[in-house]
C-alpha positions as CSV (number, residue, x, y, z in Angstrom):
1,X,-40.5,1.3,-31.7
2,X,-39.5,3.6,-34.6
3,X,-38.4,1.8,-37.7
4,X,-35.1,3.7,-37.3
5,X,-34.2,2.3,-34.1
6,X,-29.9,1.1,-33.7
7,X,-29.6,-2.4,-34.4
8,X,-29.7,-4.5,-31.7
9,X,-26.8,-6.4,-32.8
10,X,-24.8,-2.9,-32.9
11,X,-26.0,-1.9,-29.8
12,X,-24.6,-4.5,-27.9
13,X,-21.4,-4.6,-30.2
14,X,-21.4,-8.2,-31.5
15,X,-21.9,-10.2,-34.8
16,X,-25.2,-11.6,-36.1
17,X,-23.8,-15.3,-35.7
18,X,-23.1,-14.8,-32.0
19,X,-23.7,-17.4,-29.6
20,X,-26.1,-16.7,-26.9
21,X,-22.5,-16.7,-24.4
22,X,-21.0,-14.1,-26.0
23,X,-24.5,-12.0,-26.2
24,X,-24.4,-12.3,-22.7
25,X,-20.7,-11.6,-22.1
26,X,-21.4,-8.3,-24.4
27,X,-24.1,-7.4,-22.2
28,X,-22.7,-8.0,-18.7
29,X,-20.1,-5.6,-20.1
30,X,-21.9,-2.7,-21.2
31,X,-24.5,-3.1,-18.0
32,X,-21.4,-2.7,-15.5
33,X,-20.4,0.3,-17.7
34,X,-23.5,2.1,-18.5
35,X,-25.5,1.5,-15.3
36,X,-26.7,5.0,-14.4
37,X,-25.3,4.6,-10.8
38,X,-21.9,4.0,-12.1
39,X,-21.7,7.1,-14.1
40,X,-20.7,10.9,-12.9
41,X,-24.1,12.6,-12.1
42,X,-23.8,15.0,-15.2
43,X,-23.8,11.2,-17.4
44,X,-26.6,9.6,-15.6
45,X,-29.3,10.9,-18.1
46,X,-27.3,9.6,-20.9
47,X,-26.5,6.1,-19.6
48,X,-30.3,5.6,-18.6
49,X,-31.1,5.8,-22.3
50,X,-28.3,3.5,-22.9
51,X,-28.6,1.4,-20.5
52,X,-32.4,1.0,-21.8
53,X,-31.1,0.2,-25.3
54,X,-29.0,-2.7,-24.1
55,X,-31.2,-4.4,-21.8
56,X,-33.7,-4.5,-24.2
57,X,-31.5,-5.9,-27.0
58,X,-30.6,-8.4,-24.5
59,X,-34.1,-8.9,-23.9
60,X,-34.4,-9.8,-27.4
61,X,-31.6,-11.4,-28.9
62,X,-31.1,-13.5,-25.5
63,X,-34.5,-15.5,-26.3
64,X,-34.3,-17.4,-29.2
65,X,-37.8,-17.0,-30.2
66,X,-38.3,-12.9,-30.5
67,X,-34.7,-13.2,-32.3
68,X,-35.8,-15.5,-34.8
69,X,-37.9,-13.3,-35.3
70,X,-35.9,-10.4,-35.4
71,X,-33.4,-11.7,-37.9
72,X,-36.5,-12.0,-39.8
73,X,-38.1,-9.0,-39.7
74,X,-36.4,-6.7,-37.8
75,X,-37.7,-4.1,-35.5
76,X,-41.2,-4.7,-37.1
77,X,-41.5,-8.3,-36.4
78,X,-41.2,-8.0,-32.6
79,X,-43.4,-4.5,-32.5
80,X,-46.1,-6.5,-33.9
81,X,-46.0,-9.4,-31.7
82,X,-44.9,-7.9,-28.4
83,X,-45.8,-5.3,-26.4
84,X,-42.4,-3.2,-24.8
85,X,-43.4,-4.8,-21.5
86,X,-43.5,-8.0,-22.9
87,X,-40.2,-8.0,-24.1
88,X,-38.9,-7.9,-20.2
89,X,-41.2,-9.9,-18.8
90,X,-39.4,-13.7,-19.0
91,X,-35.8,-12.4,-19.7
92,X,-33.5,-13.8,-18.3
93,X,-31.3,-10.7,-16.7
94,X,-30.0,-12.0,-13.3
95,X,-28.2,-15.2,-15.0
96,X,-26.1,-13.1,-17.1
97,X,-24.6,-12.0,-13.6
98,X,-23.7,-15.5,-11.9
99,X,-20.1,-16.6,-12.0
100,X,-19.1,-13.5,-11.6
101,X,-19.0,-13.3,-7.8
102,X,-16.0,-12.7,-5.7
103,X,-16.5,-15.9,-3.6
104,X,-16.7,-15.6,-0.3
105,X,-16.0,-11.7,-0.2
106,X,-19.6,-11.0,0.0
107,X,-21.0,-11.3,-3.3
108,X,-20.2,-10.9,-7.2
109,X,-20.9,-7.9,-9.3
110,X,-24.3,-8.1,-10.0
111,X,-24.7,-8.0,-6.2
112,X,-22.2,-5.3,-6.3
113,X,-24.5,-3.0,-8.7
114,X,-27.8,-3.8,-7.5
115,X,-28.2,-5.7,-4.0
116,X,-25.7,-3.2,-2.1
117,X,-28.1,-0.5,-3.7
118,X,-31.1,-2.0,-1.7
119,X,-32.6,-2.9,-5.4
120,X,-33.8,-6.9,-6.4
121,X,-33.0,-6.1,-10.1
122,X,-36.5,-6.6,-12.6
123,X,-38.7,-8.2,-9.3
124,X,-36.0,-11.1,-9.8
125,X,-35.8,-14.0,-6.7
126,X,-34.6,-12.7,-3.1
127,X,-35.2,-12.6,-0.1
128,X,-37.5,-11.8,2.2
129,X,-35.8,-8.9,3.2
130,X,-33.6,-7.1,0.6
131,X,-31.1,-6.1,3.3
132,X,-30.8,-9.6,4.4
133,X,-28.5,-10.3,1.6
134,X,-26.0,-7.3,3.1
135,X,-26.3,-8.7,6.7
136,X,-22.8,-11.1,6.2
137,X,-20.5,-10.2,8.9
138,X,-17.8,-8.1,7.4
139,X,-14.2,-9.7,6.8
140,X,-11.2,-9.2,8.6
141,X,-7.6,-9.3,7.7
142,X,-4.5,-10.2,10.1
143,X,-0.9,-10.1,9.3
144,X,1.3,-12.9,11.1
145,X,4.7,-13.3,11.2
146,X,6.5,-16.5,10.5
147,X,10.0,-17.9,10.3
148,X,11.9,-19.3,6.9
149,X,11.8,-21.9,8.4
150,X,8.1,-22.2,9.4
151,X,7.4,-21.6,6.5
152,X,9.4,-24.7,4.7
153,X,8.2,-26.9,6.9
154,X,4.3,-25.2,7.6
155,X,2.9,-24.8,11.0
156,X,-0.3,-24.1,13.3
157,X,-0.3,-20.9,14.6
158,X,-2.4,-19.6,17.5
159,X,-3.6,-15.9,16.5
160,X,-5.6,-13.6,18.2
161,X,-8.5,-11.5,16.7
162,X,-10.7,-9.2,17.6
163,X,-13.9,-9.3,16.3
164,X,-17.7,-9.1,16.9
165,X,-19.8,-12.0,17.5
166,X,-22.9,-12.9,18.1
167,X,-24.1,-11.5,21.2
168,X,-25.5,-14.6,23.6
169,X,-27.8,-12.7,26.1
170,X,-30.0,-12.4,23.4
171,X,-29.2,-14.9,20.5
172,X,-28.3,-12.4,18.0
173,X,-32.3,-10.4,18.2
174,X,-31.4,-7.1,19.6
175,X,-33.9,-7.3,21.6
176,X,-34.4,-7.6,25.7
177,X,-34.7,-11.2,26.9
178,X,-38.6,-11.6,27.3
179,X,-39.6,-8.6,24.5
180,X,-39.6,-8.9,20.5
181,X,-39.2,-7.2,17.4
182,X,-42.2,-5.6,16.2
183,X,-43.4,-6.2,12.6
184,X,-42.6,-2.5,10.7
185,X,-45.6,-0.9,9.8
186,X,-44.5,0.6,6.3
187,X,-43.3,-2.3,4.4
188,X,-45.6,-4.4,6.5
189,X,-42.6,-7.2,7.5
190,X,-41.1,-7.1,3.9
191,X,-38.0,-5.4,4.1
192,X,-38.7,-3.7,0.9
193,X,-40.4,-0.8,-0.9
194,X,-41.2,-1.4,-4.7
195,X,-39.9,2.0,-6.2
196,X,-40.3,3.0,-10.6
197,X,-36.9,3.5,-12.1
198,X,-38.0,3.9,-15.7
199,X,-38.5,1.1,-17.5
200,X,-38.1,-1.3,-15.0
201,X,-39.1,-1.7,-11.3
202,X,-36.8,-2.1,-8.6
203,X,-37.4,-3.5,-5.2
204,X,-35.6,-1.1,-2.3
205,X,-34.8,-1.7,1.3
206,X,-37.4,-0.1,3.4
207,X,-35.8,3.5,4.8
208,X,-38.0,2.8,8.0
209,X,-36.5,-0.8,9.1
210,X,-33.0,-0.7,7.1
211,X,-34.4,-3.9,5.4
212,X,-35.1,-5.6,8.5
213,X,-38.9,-6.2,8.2
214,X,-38.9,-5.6,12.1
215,X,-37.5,-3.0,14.6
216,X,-36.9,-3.1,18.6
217,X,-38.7,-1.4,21.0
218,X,-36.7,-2.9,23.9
219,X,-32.7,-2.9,23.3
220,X,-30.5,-5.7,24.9
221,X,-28.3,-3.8,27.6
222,X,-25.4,-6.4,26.7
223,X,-25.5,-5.5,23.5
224,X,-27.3,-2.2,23.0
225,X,-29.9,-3.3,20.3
226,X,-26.9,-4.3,18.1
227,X,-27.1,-8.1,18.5
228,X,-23.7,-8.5,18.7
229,X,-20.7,-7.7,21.0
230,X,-16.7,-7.1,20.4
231,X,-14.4,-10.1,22.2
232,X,-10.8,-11.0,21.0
233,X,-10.5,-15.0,19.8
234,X,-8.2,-17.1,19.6
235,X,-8.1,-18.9,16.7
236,X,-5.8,-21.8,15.4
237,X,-4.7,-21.3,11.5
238,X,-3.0,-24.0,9.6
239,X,0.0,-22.5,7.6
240,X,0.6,-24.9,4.8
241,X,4.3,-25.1,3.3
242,X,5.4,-23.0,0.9
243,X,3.9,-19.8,1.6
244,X,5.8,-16.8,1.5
245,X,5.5,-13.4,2.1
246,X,2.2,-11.1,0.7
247,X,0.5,-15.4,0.7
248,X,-3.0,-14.9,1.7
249,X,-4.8,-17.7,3.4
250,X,-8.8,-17.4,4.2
251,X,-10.6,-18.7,7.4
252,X,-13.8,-19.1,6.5
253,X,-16.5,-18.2,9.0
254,X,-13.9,-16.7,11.0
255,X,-14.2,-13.1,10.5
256,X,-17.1,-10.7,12.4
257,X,-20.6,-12.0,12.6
258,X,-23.6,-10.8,11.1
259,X,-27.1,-11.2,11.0
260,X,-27.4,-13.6,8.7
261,X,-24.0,-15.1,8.6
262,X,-20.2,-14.5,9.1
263,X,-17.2,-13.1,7.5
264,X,-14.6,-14.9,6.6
265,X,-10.6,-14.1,7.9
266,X,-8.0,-13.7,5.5
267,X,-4.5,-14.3,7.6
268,X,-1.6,-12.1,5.3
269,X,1.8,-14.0,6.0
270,X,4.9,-12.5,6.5
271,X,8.4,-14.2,6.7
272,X,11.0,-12.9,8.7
273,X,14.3,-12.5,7.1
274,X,16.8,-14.8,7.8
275,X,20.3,-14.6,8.6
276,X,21.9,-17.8,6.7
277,X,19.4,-17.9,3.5
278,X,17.5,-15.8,0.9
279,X,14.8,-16.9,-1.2
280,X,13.9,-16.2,-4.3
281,X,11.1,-18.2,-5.4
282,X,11.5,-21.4,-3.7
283,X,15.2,-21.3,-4.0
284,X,17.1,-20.4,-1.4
285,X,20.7,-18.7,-1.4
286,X,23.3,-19.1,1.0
287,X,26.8,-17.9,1.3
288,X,29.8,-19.6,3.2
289,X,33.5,-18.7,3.6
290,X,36.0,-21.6,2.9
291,X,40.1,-21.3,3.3
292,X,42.4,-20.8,0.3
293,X,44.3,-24.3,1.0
294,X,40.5,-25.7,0.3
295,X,39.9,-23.8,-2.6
296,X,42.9,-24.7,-4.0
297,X,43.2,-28.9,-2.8
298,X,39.3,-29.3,-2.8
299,X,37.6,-31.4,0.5
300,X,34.4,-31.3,1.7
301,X,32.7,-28.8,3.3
302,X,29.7,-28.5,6.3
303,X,26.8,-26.7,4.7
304,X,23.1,-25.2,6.8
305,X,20.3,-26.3,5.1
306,X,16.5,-26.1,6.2
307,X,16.7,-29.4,7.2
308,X,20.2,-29.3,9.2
309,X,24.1,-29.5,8.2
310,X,24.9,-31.5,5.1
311,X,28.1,-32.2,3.4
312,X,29.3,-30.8,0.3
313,X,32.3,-31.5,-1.9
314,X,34.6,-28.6,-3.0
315,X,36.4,-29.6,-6.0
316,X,39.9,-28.7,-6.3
317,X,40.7,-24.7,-7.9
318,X,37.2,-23.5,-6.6
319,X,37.5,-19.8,-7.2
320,X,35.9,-17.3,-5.2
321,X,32.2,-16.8,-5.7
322,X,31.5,-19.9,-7.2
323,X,28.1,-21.2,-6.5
324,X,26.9,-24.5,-5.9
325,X,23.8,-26.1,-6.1
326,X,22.3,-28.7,-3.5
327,X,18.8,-30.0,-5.4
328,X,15.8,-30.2,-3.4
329,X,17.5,-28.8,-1.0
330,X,15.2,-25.3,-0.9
331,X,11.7,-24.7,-0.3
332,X,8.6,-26.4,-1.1
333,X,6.4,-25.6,-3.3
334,X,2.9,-24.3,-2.3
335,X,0.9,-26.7,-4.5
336,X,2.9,-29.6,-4.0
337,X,5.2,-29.4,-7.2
338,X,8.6,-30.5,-5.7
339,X,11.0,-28.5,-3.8
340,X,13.5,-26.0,-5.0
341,X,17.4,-25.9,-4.7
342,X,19.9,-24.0,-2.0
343,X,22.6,-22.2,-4.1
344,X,25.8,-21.9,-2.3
345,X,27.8,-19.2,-2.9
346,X,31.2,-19.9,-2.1
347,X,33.8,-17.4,-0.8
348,X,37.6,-18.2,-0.2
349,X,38.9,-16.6,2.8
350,X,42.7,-14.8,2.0
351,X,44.5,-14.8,5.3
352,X,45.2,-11.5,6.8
353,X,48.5,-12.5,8.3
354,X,51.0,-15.4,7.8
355,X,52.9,-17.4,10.0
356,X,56.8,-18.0,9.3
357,X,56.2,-21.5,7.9
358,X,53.4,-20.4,5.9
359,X,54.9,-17.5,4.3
360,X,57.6,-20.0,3.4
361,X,55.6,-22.3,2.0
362,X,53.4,-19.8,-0.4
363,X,56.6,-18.8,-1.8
364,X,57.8,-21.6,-2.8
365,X,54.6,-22.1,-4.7
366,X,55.0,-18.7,-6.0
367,X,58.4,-19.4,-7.6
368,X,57.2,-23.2,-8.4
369,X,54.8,-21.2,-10.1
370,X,57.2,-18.8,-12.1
371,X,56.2,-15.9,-10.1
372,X,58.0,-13.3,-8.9
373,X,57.9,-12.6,-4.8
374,X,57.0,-8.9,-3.6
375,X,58.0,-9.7,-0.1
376,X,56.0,-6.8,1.1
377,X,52.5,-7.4,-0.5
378,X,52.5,-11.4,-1.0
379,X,49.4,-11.5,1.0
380,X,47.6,-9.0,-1.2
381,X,48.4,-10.3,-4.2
382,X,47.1,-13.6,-3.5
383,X,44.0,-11.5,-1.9
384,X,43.5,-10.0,-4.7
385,X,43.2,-13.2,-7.3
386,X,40.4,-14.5,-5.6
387,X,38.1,-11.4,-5.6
């Protein structure tokens, strides 16, 4: 290495006194961003050279003796005790990655950049066959439509899915019932081709058996050498209380099969509307239409609720659009915290029309009251107070 060589510490954009965590959160960072298959094509010559740079200050500064003896002497004291090659050798590269998977979507990043690429980054641990690790049976997403009031209370709903499984005439194989997969003859069983990408080698899926190690001579006519076959299942999903529309719940092991293990079902909810509530949050809203001679003399009232008809007292003078509120009387929450409140919104009903003895009677309160009487437009007036 030239004695002009960026600082390693520069290079991967952190402070001298960094922990090893936040060397390999600086890292994981810049890999995802420089990897040269991330990059526009016209980039990718560029990022290699970067992406070199940071792995190998990683390389370094993640191993506390070459940085020791780095901070020490620099560039200089690790040319003169290790070789390039040495400096990758025992690093550490595929831990920097774990945590940082997607769980149970079929992998994390790491898996993202290299596995789905056919690659086993730096020779690191896999298996047999590097195309085993993309064999998960894809997941599958359902929307299912529930009440308001399913969904206060939660329910088990019977859905239906299509999906592949495992095909039984021949286990899974592919192959013919009697006949077997034949060992590939390029990679020898492995699954994988060793290819050079620069500095480092990479591990691909052989182009001959997809990754497979094997391939069929004799298809299975149920299946057509695809070891599975498309069916619709019936499956039973618990819908726990509290969910609400857009809530995703996952089945795992549910969703289409694959060689090496199924996908998982992810069961989007949607919640009808409903004609006496709306929710917001887990509060519900409700409206309900009481007479003036309640409004004005209080009483109580019959109120829906998600658990049936309650009572509710009106005090005396309730104006119109007044809103009450019945606690606990809403939705549960979806981790257990409580229940929320139904707001009642109250509206007083103006008769459209008077009998005799009731005209006679509102204006006597109208002149008990000091006003004047417009015998022709009583009825709005009082209409028109309450809006």
């Amino acid at each position: 290495m030239a004695a002009t060589k960026a600082d390693y510490y520069e290079i991967l954009g952190v402070k001298k006194s960094a922990t090893l965590d936040e060397i390999k959160k600086a890292y994981r960072e810049l890999a995802l961003r420089y990897h040269p298959d991330r990059v526009p094509h016209d980039q990718k010559k560029a990022a290699e050279e970067k992406f070199k740079d940071i792995s190998e200050s990683y390389a370094v500064l993640s191993d506390s003796q070459k940085r020791a003896l780095y901070d020490q002497y620099g560039h200089s004291g690790i040319d003169q005790k290790y070789a390039q090659e040495d400096i990758f050798k025992n690093a550490d590269f595929s831990s920097v990655f774990q945590g940082m998977g997607d769980v149970g979507m079929g992998g994390g990043i790491f898996d993202e950049i290299f596995s789905d690429l056919g690659y086993d980054f730096f020779g690191g641990r896999a298996s047999a066959s590097s195309g085993s690790g993309r064999k998960r049976g894809r997941d599958l997403q359902i929307a299912v439509d529930i009440t308001l009031e399913e969904a206060a209370s939660g329910i088990e709903k019977t859905i239906t899915v299509p999906r592949y499984e495992t095909c039984h005439t021949c286990s899974g194989s592919g192959a013919r019932p009697g006949t077997k997969k034949i060992v590939c003859p390029q990679c020898k069983g492995s699954g994988r081709t060793v290819v050079s990408k620069g500095f480092f080698q990479l591990a691909q899926a052989c182009s001959r058996c997809g990754g497979e190690g094997s391939s069929i001579q004799s298809p299975c006519q149920e299946c057509q050498g695809q070891g599975r076959v498309k069916i619709s299942r019936k499956i039973k999903v618990k819908i726990p209380a509290g969910v609400d529309t857009g809530s995703n719940l996952r089945v795992r092991g549910e969703g289409e099969a694959g060689a090496a293990s199924h996908g998982d079902l992810y069961v989007v909810i949607e919640v009808m509307p409903n004609h006496l509530f709306q929710r917001h949050g887990n509060d519900i809203i409700t409206e309900i239409s009481i007479s003036l001679s309640k409004a004005m003399l209080g009483g109580e009232i019959i109120v829906s609720t998600l658990d049936g008809k309650v009572d509710m007292k009106v005090p005396a003078g309730t104006q119109s659009g007044s809103i009450f509120r019945l606690k606990d009387k809403g939705m549960p929450d979806l981790h257990g915290r409580g229940k929320g409140d139904e707001l009642v919104k109250v509206l007083v009903q103006i008769p459209t029309r008077l009998s005799s003895e009731q005209r006679r009677l509102m204006e006597e309160f109208a002149r008990a009251s000091g006003e004047s009487i417009d015998r022709d437009s009583f009825t709005d007036k009082i209409r028109k107070s309450f809006k």
